[in-house]
N, C-alpha and C positions, 0 to 999 in steps of 0.2 A: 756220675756226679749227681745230686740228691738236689733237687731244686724247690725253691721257696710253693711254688704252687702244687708238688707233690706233697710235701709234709702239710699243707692245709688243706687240700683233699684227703689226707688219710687223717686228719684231728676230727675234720666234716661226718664222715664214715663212722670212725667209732663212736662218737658222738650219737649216733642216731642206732645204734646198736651193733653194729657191725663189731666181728673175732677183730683182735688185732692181723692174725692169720689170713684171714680172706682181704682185708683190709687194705695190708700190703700187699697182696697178687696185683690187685685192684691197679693200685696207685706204681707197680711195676717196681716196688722197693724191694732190699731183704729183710725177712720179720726183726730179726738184730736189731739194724738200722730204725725202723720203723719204732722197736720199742726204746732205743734210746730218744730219739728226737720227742716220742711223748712223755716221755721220763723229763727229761728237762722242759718242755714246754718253751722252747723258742724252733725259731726256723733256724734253714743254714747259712743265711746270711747273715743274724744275730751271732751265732755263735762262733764265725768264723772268726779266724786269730787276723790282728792288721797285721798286715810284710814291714817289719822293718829292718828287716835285716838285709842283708847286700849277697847278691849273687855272682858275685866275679870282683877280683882288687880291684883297687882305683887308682885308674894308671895316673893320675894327679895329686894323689896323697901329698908326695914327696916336695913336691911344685906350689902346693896348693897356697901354705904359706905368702908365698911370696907374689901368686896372684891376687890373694885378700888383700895384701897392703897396697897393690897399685889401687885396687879398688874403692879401699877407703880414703886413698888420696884423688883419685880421680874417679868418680864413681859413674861419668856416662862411657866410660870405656866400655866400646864391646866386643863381647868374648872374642870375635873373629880376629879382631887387632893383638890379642890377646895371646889367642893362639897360633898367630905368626909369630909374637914375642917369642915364646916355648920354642916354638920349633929352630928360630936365630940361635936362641941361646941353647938347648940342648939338642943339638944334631944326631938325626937318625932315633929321637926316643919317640917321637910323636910324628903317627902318619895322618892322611889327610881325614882319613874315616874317623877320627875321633875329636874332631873339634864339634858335633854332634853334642857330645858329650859333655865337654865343656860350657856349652850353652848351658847345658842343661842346670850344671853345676852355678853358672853363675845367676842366670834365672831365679834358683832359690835364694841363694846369696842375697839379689835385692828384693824377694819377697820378707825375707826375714831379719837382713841385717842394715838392709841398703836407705836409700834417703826417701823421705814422701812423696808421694806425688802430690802434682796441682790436682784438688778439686777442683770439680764444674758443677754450680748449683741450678737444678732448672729452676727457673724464674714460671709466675702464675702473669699472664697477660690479663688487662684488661681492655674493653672493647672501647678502640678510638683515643688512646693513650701513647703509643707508640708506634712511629716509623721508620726504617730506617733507608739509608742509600749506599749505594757502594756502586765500585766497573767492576767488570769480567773483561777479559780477553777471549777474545771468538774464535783466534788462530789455527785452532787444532781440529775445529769443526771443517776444515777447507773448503770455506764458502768461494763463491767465484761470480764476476759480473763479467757476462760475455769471455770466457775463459779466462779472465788477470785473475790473479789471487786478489782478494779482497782481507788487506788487511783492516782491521777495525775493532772496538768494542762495543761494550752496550753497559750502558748508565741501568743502576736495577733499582727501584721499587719498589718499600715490599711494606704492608699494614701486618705489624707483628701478631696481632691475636686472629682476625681471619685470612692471616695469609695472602690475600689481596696483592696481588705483581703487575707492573707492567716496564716498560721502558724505551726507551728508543738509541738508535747508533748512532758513536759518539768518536772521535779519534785519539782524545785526549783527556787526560784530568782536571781541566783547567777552570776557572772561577766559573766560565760563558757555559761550560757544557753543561756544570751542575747547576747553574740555574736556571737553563733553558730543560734538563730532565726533571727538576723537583718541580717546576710552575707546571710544566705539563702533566706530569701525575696529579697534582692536587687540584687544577682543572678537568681532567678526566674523572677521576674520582668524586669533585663536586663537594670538593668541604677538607674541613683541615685538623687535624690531630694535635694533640698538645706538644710532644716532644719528636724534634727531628735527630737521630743520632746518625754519626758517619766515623770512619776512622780515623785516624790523622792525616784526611786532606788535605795538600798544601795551600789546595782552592780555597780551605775554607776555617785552617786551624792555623794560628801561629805557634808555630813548632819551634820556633827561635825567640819568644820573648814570651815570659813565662810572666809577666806585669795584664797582658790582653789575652785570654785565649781563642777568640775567634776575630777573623778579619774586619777591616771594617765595611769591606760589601758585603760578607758574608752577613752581618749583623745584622745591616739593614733589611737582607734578603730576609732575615728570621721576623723581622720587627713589621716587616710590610705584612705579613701573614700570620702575625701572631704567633708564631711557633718558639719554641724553648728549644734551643738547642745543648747537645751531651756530645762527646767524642771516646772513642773506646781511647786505653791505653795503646802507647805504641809498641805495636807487635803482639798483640792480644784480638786477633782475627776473630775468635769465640765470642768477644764482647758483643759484636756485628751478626752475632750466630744465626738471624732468621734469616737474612739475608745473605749470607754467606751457603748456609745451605739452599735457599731457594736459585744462587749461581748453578749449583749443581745439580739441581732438580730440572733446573732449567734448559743446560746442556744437553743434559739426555736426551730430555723430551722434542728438543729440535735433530739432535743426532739421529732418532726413532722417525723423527715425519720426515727429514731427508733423505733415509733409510727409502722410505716408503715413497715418496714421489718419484726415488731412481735416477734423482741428478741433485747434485749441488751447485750448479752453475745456475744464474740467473740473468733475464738478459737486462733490466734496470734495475739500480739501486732503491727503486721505488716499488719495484716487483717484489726484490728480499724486504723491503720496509715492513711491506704488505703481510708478506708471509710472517713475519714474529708477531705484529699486531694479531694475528688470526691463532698465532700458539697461545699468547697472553690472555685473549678470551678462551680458550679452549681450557687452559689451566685451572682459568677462575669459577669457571664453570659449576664448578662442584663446592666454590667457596661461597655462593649465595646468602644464605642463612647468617651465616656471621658475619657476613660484608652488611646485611643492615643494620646486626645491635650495630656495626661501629657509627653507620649513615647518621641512627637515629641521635649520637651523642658529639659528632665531630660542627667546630666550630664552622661560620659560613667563610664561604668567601671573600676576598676585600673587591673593590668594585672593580680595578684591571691588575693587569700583570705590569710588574716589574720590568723593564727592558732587559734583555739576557746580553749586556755585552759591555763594554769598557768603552769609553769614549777620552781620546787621546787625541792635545793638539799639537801638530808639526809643523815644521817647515821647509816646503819644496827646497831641497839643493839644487845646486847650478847642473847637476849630471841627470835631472827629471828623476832623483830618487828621491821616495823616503822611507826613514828606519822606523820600524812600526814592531816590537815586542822582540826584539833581538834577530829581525827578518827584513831586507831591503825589495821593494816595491818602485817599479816605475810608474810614472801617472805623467797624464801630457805636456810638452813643453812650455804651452801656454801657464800654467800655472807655474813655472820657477820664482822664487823667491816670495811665493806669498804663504801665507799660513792656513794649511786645511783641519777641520775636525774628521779626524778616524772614529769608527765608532767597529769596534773590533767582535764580534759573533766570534760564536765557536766554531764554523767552519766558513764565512767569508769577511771582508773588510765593505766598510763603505764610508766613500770620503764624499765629506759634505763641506760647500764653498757658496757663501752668500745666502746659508739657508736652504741650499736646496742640492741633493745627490748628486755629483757629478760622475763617479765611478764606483761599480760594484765588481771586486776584484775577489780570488778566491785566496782563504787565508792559509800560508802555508803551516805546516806541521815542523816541529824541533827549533831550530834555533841555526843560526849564520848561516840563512840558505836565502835565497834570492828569485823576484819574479820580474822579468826584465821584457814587455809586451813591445814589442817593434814597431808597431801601430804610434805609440807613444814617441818616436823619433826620430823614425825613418825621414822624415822632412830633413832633419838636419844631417843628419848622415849620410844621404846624396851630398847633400853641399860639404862637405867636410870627409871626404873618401877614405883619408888616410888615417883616421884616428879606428879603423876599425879593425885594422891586422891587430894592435894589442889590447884592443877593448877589454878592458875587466872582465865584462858580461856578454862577449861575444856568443860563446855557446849558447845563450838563450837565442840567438837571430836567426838560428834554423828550425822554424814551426816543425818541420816533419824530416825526417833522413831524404826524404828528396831533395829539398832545398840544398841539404849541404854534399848530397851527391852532383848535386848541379855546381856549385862551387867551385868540386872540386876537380870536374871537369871543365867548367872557364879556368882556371888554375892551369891546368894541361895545355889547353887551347893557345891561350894569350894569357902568360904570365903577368905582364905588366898593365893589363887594363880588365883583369880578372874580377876583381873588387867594385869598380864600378859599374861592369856589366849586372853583379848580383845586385848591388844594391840597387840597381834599375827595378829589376826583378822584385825585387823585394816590396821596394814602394810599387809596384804596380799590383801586389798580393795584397794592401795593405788599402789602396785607390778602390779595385775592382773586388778581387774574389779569393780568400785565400786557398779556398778548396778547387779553383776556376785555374788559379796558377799551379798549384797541387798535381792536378790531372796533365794538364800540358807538358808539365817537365817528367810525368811520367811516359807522357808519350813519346817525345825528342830523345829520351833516354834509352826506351827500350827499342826505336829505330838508328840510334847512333849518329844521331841528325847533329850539326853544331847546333848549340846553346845560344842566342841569343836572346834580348828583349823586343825584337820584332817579332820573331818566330812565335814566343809566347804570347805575346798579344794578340797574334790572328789566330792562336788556336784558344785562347778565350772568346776573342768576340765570336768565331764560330761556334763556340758552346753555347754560348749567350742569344746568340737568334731566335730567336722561335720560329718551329714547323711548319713551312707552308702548310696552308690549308688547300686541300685539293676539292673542285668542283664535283657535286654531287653527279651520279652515274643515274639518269633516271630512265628506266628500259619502258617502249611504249605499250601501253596493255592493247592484248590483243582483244579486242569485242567478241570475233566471233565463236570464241570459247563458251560464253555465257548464251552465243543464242542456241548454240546447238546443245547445252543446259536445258533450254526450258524445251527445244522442239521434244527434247529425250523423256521429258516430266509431261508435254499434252501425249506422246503416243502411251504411256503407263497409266495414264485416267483412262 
């Protein structure tokens, strides 16, 4: 076969004088050939014939019909569906090796007959004009603290024209997290952009009342920093496009350096903090240059931040709870019946009475789940023994699987005074040490010893002693070492 850089090598040749004859030796053609391609004056790819003609039937002609009309009534059907249809309906005509085929057929179908697609226009950034935010989920990365899986996400940040990322981890989508992620970006970064876009947060969009479109913390949050806020349509992920990709730029680039450290496990939450802070400058690294046009054009600062949290007032019920965002919380007895301020963070609570913090409790995650601290009661439930066999929130009163193995070996022991023995127990974890009672009942347990609240108490206050100090060992120097020293140094002069 005759190739496009042969026939211009043999037009080069005769061109400069060269036989047609020697010409084509030359260029490995036959003279024939040679004098037809300069007779016409194109190559053999100009003049080759396009294929449109078909080399084998088409085992769908007959079908074909009938799949164009699903198609133009439903047109994201795909072939594959398609041709399981075929093969339901005509048995034994259509084996597995030709739904290949079919693709192929239908492929064209929507290039030529089928419906539009969505354009994507790229957009021309300019510098300190745009930011946006959005979460990621981290799940698949298999991070780990001290071996748990660490479930979690990460709030992302990201300055649309130099690219500019950061972010911190987050559990949730909720009003407290995005505005404890945006304040800290635009404190980090040290100035503020005109427009903040997100996608239809519930933090931060009213998705259900088409009269407001953004909340009215959210508003504020915009109003305290000056920012303009925008919302992509719902379900329109592209509109979020720099950020959306910089999730996935993102990923990798940590997937790659845990790759390279050789463990995903970390031993504090503070250790992995550390570690993404150190990827997000590594990132940025290379975005320098454009991170200043934005520095040079982004509005300042307002003088502080915003508080990142919701402040909510309640009132202690008779059972030392209260219901704080669809989650019940115990807090001390002494407080029933009076009215505290919550002020609810994105990952803890803090209740404030007279002005001033009384409890900082950690905030749970989801919704009708319960934190019930035994510290908070244990006073009264020594005096009230019986109300604990069907405590609502029993299962919160065993701190650790020891506790409730010890239970349930007073249970065994003395059924009828089993309850009061633990709750002895309890309030003395609750008085002295709950790690001090922790160790003891692991040690009565793993000797098979009865469970009492004696027993445990002397093997606390035995933890609790401190180590004699044992009297210094002073050995008497011997003198005459040093004089037979020097007698050894006058016989050497």
């Amino acid at each position: 076969m005759v190739t496009d850089k042969q026939v211009r090598r043999l037009m080069q040749m005769v061109e400069t004088g060269r036989t047609v004859k020697i010409a084509s030796l030359k260029t490995d053609m036959d003279e024939k050939t040679a004098r037809k391609y300069l007779k016409k004056g194109e190559l053999p790819s100009e003049v080759k014939a396009e294929h449109t003609w078909r080399t084998r039937a088409d085992s769908f002609e007959d079908v074909w019909d009938e799949v164009r009309g699903k198609l133009e009534i439903f047109p994201r059907l795909e072939a594959k569906t398609l041709f399981e249809f075929l093969q339901r309906e005509y048995p034994g005509q259509f084996t597995d090796g030709q739904l290949r085929t079919l693709q192929r057929r239908v492929k064209a179908w929507r290039a030529n007959n089928g419906p539009g697609k969505e354009v994507f226009f790229s957009q021309v950034h300019h510098p300190g004009e745009l930011c946006e935010s959005d979460y990621t989920r981290m799940g698949h990365l298999g991070i780990t603290i001290q071996r748990q899986p660490f479930d979690h996400m990460v709030y992302h940040f990201v300055l649309t024209y130099s690219n500019w990322e950061t972010g911190n981890i987050c559990f949730s989508e909720s009003y407290e997290s995005l505005s404890a992620g945006l304040q800290n970006a635009l404190w980090k970064l040290g100035g503020v952009p005109k427009t903040h876009r997100t996608d239809s947060l519930s933090a931060a969009i009213n998705n259900l009342n088409e009269n407001e479109e953004f909340t009215q913390r959210y508003k504020g949050l915009l109003k305290h920093y000056g920012l303009k806020g925008q919302k992509t349509q719902p379900g329109k992920g592209n509109e979020n496009g720099d950020v959306e990709q910089s999730h996935h730029r993102l990923k990798r680039a940590l997937d790659q350096a845990l790759m390279l450290r050789g463990s995903r496990d970390f031993e504090t939450r503070e250790d992995y903090a550390q570690f993404l802070k150190e990827m997000f400058d590594q990132l940025n690294k290379g975005r320098q240059d454009r991170l200043r046009e934005e520095l040079r054009v982004l509005k300042r600062l307002p003088a502080r931040r915003l508080e990142d949290c919701k402040k909510l007032q309640v009132k202690v019920g008779p059972s030392s709870t209260i219901r704080v965002l669809h989650n019940v919380y115990s807090v001390h007895s002494r407080l029933i019946g009076e009215r505290v301020v919550v002020r609810a963070y994105a990952e803890h609570l803090e209740l404030w009475y007279g002005q001033r913090c009384v409890e900082r409790l950690p905030r749970l995650r989801g919704e009708e789940k319960h934190r019930i601290d035994y510290r908070h009661i244990i006073d009264w439930l020594v005096r009230k023994p019986g109300a604990f066999a069907n405590y609502r929130y029993r299962d919160d009163l065993f701190p650790t699987s020891r506790f409730r193995i010890a239970y349930d070996i007073l249970k065994d022991q003395s059924p009828a005074q089993a309850t009061k023995k633990y709750l002895k127990i309890l309030h003395l974890a609750a008085m002295e040490s709950e790690s001090g009672v922790d160790n003891a009942l692991e040690v009565l347990i793993d000797s098979e010893t009865q469970i009492n609240v004696e027993e445990v108490e002397d093997l606390v206050g035995k933890a609790q002693q401190p180590e004699r100090v044992k009297d210094p060992i002073i050995v008497e120097v011997n003198l005459q070492v040093y004089d037979s020293l020097l007698e050894a140094m006058e016989v050497a002069l």
